[in-house]
C-alpha positions in Angstrom: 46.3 -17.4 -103.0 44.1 -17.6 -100.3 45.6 -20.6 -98.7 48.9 -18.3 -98.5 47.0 -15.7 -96.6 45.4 -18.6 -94.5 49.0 -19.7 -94.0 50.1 -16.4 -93.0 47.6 -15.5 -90.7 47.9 -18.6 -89.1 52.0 -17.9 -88.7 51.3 -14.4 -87.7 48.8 -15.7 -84.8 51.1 -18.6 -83.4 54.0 -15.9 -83.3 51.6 -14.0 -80.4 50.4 -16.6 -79.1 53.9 -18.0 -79.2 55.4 -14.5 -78.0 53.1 -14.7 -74.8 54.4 -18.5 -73.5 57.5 -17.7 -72.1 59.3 -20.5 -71.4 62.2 -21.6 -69.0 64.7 -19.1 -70.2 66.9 -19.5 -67.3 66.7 -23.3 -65.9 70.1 -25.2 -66.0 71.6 -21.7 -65.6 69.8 -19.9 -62.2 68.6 -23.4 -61.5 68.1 -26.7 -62.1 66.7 -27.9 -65.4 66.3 -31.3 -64.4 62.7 -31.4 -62.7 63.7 -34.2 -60.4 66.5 -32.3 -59.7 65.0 -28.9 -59.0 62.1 -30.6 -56.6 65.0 -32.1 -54.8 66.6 -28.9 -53.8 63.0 -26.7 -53.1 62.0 -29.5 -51.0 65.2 -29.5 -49.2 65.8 -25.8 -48.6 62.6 -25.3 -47.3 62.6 -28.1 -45.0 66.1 -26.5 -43.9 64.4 -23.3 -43.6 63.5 -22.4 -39.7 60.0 -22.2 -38.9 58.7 -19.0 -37.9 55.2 -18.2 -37.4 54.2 -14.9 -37.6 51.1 -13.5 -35.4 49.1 -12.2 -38.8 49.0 -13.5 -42.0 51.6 -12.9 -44.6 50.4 -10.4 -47.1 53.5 -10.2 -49.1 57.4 -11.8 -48.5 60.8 -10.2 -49.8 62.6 -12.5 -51.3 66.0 -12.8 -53.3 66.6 -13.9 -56.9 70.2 -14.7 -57.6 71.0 -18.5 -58.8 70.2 -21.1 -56.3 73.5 -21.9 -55.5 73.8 -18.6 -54.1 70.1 -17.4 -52.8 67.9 -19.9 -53.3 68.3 -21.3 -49.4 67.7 -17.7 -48.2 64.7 -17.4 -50.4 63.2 -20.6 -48.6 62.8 -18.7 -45.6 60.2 -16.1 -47.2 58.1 -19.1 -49.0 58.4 -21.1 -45.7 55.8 -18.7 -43.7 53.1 -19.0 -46.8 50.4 -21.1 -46.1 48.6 -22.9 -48.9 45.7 -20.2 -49.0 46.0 -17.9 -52.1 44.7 -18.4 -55.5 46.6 -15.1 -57.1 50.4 -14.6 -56.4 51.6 -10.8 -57.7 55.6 -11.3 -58.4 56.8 -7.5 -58.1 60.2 -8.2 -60.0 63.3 -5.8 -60.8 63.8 -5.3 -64.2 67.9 -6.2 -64.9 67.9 -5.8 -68.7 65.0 -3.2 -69.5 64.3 0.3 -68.5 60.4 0.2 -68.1 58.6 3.7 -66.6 56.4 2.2 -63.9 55.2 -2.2 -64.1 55.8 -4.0 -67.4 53.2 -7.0 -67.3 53.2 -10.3 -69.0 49.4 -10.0 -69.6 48.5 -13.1 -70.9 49.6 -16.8 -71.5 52.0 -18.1 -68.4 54.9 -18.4 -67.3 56.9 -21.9 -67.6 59.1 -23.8 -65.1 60.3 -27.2 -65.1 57.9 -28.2 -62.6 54.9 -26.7 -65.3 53.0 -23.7 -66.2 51.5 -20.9 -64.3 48.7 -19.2 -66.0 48.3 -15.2 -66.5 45.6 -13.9 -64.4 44.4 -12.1 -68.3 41.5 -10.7 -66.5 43.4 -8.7 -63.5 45.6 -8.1 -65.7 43.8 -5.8 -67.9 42.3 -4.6 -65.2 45.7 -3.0 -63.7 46.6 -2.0 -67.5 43.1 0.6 -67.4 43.0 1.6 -64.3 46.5 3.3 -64.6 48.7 4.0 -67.4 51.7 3.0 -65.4 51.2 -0.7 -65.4 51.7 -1.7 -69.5 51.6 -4.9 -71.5 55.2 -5.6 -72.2 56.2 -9.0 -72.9 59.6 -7.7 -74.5 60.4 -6.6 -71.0 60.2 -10.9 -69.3 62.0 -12.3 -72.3 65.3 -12.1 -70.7 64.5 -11.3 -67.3 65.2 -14.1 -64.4 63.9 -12.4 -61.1 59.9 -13.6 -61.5 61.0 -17.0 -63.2 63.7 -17.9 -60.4 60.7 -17.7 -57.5 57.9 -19.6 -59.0 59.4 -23.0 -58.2 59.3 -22.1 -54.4 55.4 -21.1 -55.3 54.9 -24.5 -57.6 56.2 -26.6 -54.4 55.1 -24.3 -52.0 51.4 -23.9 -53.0 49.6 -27.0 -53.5 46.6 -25.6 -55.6 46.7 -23.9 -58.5 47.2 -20.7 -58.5 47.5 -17.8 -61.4 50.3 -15.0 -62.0 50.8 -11.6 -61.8 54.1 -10.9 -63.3 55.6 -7.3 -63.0 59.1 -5.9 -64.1 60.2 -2.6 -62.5 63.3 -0.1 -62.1 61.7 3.2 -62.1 63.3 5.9 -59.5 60.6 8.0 -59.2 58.9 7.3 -55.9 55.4 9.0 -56.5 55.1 6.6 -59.5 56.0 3.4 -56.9 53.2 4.8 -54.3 50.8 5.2 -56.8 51.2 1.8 -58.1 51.6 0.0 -54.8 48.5 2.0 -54.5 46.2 0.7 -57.4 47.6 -2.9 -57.1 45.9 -2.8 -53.2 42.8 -1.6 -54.5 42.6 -4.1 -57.1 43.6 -7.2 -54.6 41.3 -5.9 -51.5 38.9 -9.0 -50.6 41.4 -11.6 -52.7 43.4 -14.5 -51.4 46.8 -12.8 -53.1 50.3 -12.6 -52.0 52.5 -10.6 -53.1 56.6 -11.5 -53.7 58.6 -8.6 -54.2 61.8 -10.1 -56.0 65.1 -8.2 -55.0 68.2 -9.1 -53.9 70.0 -6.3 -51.8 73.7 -4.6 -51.7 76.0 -5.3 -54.7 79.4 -6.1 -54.9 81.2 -4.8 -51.6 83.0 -6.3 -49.4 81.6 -9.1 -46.9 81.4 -6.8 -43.7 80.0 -3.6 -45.3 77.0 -5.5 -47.4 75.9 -6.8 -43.7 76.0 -3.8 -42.7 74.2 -2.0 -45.5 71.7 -4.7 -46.0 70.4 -5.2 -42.5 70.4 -1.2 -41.9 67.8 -2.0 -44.9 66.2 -4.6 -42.9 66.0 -1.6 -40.4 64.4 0.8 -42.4 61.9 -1.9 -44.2 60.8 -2.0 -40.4 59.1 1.4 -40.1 56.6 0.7 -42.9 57.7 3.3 -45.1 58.7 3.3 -48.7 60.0 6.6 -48.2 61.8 5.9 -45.4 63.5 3.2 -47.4 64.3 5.0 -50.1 66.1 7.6 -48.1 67.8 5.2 -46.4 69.2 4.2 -49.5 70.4 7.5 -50.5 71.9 7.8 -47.2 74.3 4.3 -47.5 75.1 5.3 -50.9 76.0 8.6 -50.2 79.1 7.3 -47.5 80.7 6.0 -50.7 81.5 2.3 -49.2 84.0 0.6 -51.4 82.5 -1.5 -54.4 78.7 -0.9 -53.2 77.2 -0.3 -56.5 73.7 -0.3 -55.5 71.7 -1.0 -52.0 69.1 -2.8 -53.5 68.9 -4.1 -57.0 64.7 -4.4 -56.5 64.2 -1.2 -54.9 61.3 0.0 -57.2 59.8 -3.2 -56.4 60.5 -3.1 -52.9 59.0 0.5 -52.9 55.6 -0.4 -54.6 55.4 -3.7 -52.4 55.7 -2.3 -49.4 53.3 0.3 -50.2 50.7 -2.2 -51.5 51.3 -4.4 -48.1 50.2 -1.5 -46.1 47.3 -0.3 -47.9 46.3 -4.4 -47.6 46.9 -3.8 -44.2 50.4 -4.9 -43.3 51.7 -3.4 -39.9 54.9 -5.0 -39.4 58.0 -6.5 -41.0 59.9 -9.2 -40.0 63.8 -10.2 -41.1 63.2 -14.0 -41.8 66.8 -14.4 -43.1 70.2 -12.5 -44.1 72.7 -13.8 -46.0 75.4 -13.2 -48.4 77.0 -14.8 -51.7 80.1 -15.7 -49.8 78.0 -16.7 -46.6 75.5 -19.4 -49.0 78.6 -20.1 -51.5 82.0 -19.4 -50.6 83.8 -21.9 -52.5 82.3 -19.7 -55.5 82.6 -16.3 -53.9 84.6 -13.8 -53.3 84.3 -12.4 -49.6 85.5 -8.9 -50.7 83.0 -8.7 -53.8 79.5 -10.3 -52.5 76.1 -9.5 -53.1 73.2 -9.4 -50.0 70.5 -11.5 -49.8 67.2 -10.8 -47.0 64.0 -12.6 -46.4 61.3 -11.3 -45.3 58.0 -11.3 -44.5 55.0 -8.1 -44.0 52.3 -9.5 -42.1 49.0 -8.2 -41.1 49.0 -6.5 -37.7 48.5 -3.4 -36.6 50.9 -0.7 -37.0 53.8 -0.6 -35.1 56.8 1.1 -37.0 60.4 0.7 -35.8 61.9 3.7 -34.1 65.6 4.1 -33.3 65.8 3.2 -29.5 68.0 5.4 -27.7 69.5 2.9 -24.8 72.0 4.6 -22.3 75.2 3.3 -24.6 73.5 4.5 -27.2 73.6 8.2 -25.7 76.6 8.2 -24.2 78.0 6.9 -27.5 76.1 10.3 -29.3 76.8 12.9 -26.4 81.2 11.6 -26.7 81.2 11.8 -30.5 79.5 15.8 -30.4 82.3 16.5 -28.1 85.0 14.3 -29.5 84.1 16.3 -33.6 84.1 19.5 -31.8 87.6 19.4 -30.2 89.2 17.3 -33.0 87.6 20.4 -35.5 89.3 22.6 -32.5 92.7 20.9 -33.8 92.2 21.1 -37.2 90.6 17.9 -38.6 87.6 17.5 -40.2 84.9 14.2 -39.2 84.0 11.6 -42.2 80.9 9.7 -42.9 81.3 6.2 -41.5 79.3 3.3 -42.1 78.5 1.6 -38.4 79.4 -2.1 -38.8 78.1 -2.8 -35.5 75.3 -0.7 -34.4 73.1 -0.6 -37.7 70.6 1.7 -36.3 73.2 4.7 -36.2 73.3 4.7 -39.8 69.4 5.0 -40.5 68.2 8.6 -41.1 68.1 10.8 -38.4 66.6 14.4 -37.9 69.5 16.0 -34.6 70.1 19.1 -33.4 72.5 19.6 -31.1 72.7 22.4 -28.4 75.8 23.8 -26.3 75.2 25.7 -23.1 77.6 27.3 -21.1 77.5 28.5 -17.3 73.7 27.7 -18.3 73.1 30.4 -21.0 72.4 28.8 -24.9 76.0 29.2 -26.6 75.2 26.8 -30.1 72.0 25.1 -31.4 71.4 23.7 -35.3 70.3 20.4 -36.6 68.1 18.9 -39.2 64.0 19.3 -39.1 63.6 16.3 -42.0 66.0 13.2 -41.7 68.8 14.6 -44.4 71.9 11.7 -43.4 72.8 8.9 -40.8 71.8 9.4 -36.8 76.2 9.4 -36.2 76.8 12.1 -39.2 73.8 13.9 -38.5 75.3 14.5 -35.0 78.6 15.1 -36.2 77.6 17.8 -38.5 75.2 19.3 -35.8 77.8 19.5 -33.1 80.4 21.0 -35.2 77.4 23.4 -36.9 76.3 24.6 -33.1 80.1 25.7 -31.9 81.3 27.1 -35.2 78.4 28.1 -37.9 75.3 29.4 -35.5 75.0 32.9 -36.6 74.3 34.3 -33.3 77.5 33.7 -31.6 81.1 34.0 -32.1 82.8 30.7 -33.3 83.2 28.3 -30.3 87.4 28.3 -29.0 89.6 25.7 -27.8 89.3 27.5 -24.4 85.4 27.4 -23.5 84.7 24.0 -24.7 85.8 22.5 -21.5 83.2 24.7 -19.8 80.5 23.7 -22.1 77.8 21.3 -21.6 76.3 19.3 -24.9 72.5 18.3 -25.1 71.0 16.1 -28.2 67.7 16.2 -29.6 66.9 13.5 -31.6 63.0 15.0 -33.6 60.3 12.4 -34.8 58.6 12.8 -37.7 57.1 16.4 -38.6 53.0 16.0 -38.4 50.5 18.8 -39.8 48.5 19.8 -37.6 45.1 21.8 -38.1 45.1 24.5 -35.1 47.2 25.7 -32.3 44.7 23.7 -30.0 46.8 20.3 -30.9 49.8 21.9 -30.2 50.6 20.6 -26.3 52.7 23.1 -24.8 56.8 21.1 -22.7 55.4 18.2 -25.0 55.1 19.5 -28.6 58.1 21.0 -30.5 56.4 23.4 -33.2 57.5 24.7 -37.0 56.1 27.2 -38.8 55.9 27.5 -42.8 55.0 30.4 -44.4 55.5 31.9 -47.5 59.3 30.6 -48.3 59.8 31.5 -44.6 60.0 28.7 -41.8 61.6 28.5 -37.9 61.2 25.9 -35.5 61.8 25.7 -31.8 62.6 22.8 -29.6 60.2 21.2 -27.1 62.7 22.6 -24.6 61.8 26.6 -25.1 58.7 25.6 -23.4 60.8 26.4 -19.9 61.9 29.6 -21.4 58.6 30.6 -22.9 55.8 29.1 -20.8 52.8 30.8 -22.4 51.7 28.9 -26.0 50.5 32.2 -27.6 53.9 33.5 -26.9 55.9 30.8 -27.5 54.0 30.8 -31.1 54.8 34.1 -31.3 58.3 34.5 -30.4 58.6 31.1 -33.0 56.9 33.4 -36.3 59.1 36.5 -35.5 62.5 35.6 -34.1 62.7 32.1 -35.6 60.8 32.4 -39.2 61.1 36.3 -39.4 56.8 36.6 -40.0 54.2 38.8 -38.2 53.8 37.4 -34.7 50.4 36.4 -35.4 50.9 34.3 -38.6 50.3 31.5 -36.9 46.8 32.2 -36.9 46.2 32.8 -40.1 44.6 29.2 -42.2 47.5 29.7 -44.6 50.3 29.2 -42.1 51.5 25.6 -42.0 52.0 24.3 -38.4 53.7 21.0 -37.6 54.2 19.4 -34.3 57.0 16.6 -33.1 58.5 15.6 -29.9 61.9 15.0 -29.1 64.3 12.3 -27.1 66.7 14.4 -25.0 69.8 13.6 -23.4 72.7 15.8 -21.8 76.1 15.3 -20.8 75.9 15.1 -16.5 
C-alpha cells in the first residue's frame, strides 16, 4: 500500500514538474526542427539584417512572430541592435489561443528550443506574481501559444551567455491594466541588465497597400512614446473600416505594457528598424490582397523626444484645399468619407483641428476637436463642414458667401494642467476651462481680440463654458493650456 502512494506521489510530482517544461510545441511548423537547420537560417537573417546603431542602448525591441518563412528575416532586424549584455530577457507575448486578464507567466522550469533550454527566472517571477495581482502563474495559457517560443532562437544565437526568461502572454483591452503593468515590470527591472521583446505582429489580413499604410501610421504613433497614443491610433484605423483589416495589431496589449515599461526604464525614442509584409518576405506563399504586417523596432535610451506631426507647406496647403474643397462639395450635396492616406501616413494619426471661417474679416464658423477624437484629414473634414453649417451662432454657410470666405486651421497639442493662471502666457497659450460638467476653450488667436489675461479668462468662463467670470480663480476650476500651429488661406 504504501509503495502505491509512493508511486502516486511520485506520478503526481513529475506531472508538475512535467507541466512546467514546455517543450518545442511549434518547431518543424513556425520553424525549423532540425537544429542545424534552424542555426543556419538565424545566422543568416541576421547577417542579412542591416546594421544600425542606435545612439542609447536598447532597452526593449518590437519584434514579429509569424513562421519564419514569413517574419523571421524582419525579426532579425530587432535582435540585430542587441548587444551581448543582458542576463534577463522579459518576452511580452500576445496571447492567440487564451483570454488571460492582465500577464499569464510561465513561473518556473524553461522554455525549450531546438537549440536548448532557457531557464525561468522562478525568483522574479514570483516577485511580479505579489507585487500585483495582474501578473498570474498560468502555464495553461503557453501550452499552445507560439509568439515567446518563435523569438528565443534569435535570443539563443543572438546572446552568447546565458541568460534566464521572463515569459508573459497578454490580450487584455483595458489600457489602465497595460500601464499599470508596464509599470510594475520597470520597477522590478530598474538596475538589471534586461531586455525586453514585446512579441507582435501588426495589421491582419488586408490588402498589400492598406497594411503599409496601417502598420507604418503605427510605426508613427509608437514614435511619440505613448501607449495611449497608440492605442487611439488604433481605434482610429479601425474605425475607417479598410477592407479585410481584422485587427491593427495582433500584440497590442503587449505592445502597450512594453512601451510603457521602456519609458519608465528610460526609453526616449523609437526607431522603425524594418517593415515588411507576408507577401513582401513570401510571395510565392502569399496572397498580396490578404497579408499580414510585420515592424521591427527598437526603444532606446535617450532623452525624450516624441514625434509630432510636422506641418510642411504641402502639408498645409493640402489641409487648407480639402476644408474648402468638403465645404463646397457639402454645398452640392455630397457628403466627405474617412480615407486611409496611402501616402502621407502622418494624416491619418490622431489629430485635435478646429477650423475657423472669416469673412470680410469678422469670425463667420469656428469648431474642432480639444482631445485627438479621428485622423488629422477627417478631423479637418468634419471641422470645416462643422464651422460653415453646425456653429450655433450663425446662419448655415451658402453656396454664395463661400467664395468670399477665408479658411484658417488650428492644429492643438496636447491639453496640459496647469496649476495657476500665472503659467498661462497670454498670444502663446490657448486656455480651457473645466468646471462642474461645464467646459469652453478659446484659441491662442482671441489673444488679439482680448489682450488683457484676466479678461480673456473671463470672457472664456462666461461666454465659452457658461460659469461666473471668476471661476477661474477658484482651486476647483480645472485649467489647461496648449499652443497651436496655424495656417490660412493667402
Amino acid at each position: 500500500m504504501k509503495n502505491k502512494i509512493w508511486f502516486f506521489v511520485f506520478a503526481v510530482s513529475f506531472a508538475a514538474v512535467n507541466a512546467r517544461a514546455r517543450e518545442a510545441a511549434f518547431a518543424g511548423k513556425f520553424y525549423p526542427a532540425d537544429r542545424a537547420e534552424l542555426t543556419a537560417f538565424v545566422d543568416k537573417a541576421l547577417a542579412d539584417a542591416w546594421p544600425v546603431k542606435p545612439a542609447g542602448k536598447a532597452l526593449a525591441v518590437l519584434a514579429p512572430h509569424a513562421g519564419y518563412p514569413y517574419s523571421g528575416r524582419a525579426a532579425a532586424y530587432a535582435y540585430k541592435v542587441v548587444d551581448d549584455n543582458y542576463d534577463l530577457v522579459v518576452v511580452l507575448a500576445t496571447g492567440h489561443t487564451t483570454q488571460v486578464k492582465g500577464a499569464a507567466l510561465l513561473a518556473s522550469g524553461f522554455y525549450e528550443t531546438p537549440l536548448g533550454r532557457v531557464p525561468v527566472d522562478e525568483k522574479l517571477s514570483r516577485e511580479l506574481i505579489a507585487a500585483n495581482p495582474l501578473f498570474t502563474d498560468d502555464a495553461g495559457a503557453h501550452l499552445n501559444e507560439h509568439a515567446v517560443e518563435v523569438q528565443l532562437p534569435f535570443l539563443q544565437r543572438r546572446l552568447k551567455k546565458p541568460f534566464k526568461l521572463v515569459a508573459a502572454v497578454m490580450n487584455s483591452e483595458n489600457l489602465p491594466d497595460l500601464l499599470k503593468i508596464g509599470r510594475v515590470l520597470a520597477l522590478k527591472l530598474k538596475g538589471r541588465k534586461a531586455l525586453i521583446v514585446i512579441s507582435s505582429d501588426m495589421s491582419h489580413y488586408p490588402a498589400h497597400e492598406t497594411a503599409r499604410a496601417v502598420d507604418l501610421t503605427q510605426a508613427l504613433a509608437l514614435q511619440t512614446m505613448s501607449p495611449e497614443y497608440f492605442r487611439l491610433t488604433e481605434r482610429v484605423l479601425m474605425s475607417k473600416g479598410a477592407a479585410g483589416l481584422d485587427t491593427c495589431a495582433c500584440g497590442s496589449a503587449a505592445i502597450a505594457a512594453g512601451l510603457e515599461a521602456a519609458k519608465q526604464l528610460g526609453a526616449g525614442e523609437f526607431i522603425n528598424l524594418k517593415y515588411a509584409d507576408s507577401y513582401d518576405e513570401a510571395p510565392e506563399i502569399s496572397e498580396k490582397g490578404r497579408v499580414v504586417g510585420y515592424l521591427s523596432g527598437v526603444f532606446v535610451a535617450s532623452k525624450a523626444n516624441p514625434y509630432k506631426i510636422k506641418f510642411d507647406s504641402g502639408h498645409k496647403d493640402l489641409l487648407i484645399k480639402t476644408a474648402r474643397a468638403v465645404i463646397a462639395g457639402w454645398l452640392a450635396g455630397s457628403k466627405p468619407s474617412a480615407e486611409l492616406e496611402k501616402t502621407d501616413y502622418a494624416l491619418n494619426l490622431p489629430a485635435a483641428v478646429f477650423v475657423t471661417l472669416t469673412k470680410n474679416g469678422a469670425l463667420r464658423g469656428c469648431i474642432g476637436t480639444v482631445e485627438p477624437q479621428m485622423g488629422l484629414l477627417d478631423a479637418v473634414k468634419y471641422a470645416a463642414i462643422s464651422a460653415a453649417f453646425s456653429d450655433h451662432r450663425f446662419e448655415p454657410l451658402t453656396k454664395e458667401e463661400l467664395p468670399a470666405v477665408k479658411i484658417e486651421i488650428s492644429a492643438l497639442s496636447r491639453l496640459e494642467r496647469t496649476a495657476s493662471a500665472e503659467n498661462i502666457t497670454p498670444h502663446r497659450h490657448g486656455v480651457v476651462v473645466r468646471s462642474g460638467g461645464h467646459s469652453g476653450l478659446f484659441l491662442p488667436q482671441v489673444w488679439e481680440q482680448i489682450a488683457q489675461k484676466e479678461e480673456f479668462l473671463s470672457e472664456l468662463c462666461s461666454q465659452k463654458a457658461g460659469l461666473p467670470r471668476n471661476c477661474w480663480k477658484d482651486p476647483k476650476t480645472e485649467l489647461y493650456t496648449f499652443t497651436v500651429e496655424a495656417f490660412s488661406e493667402k
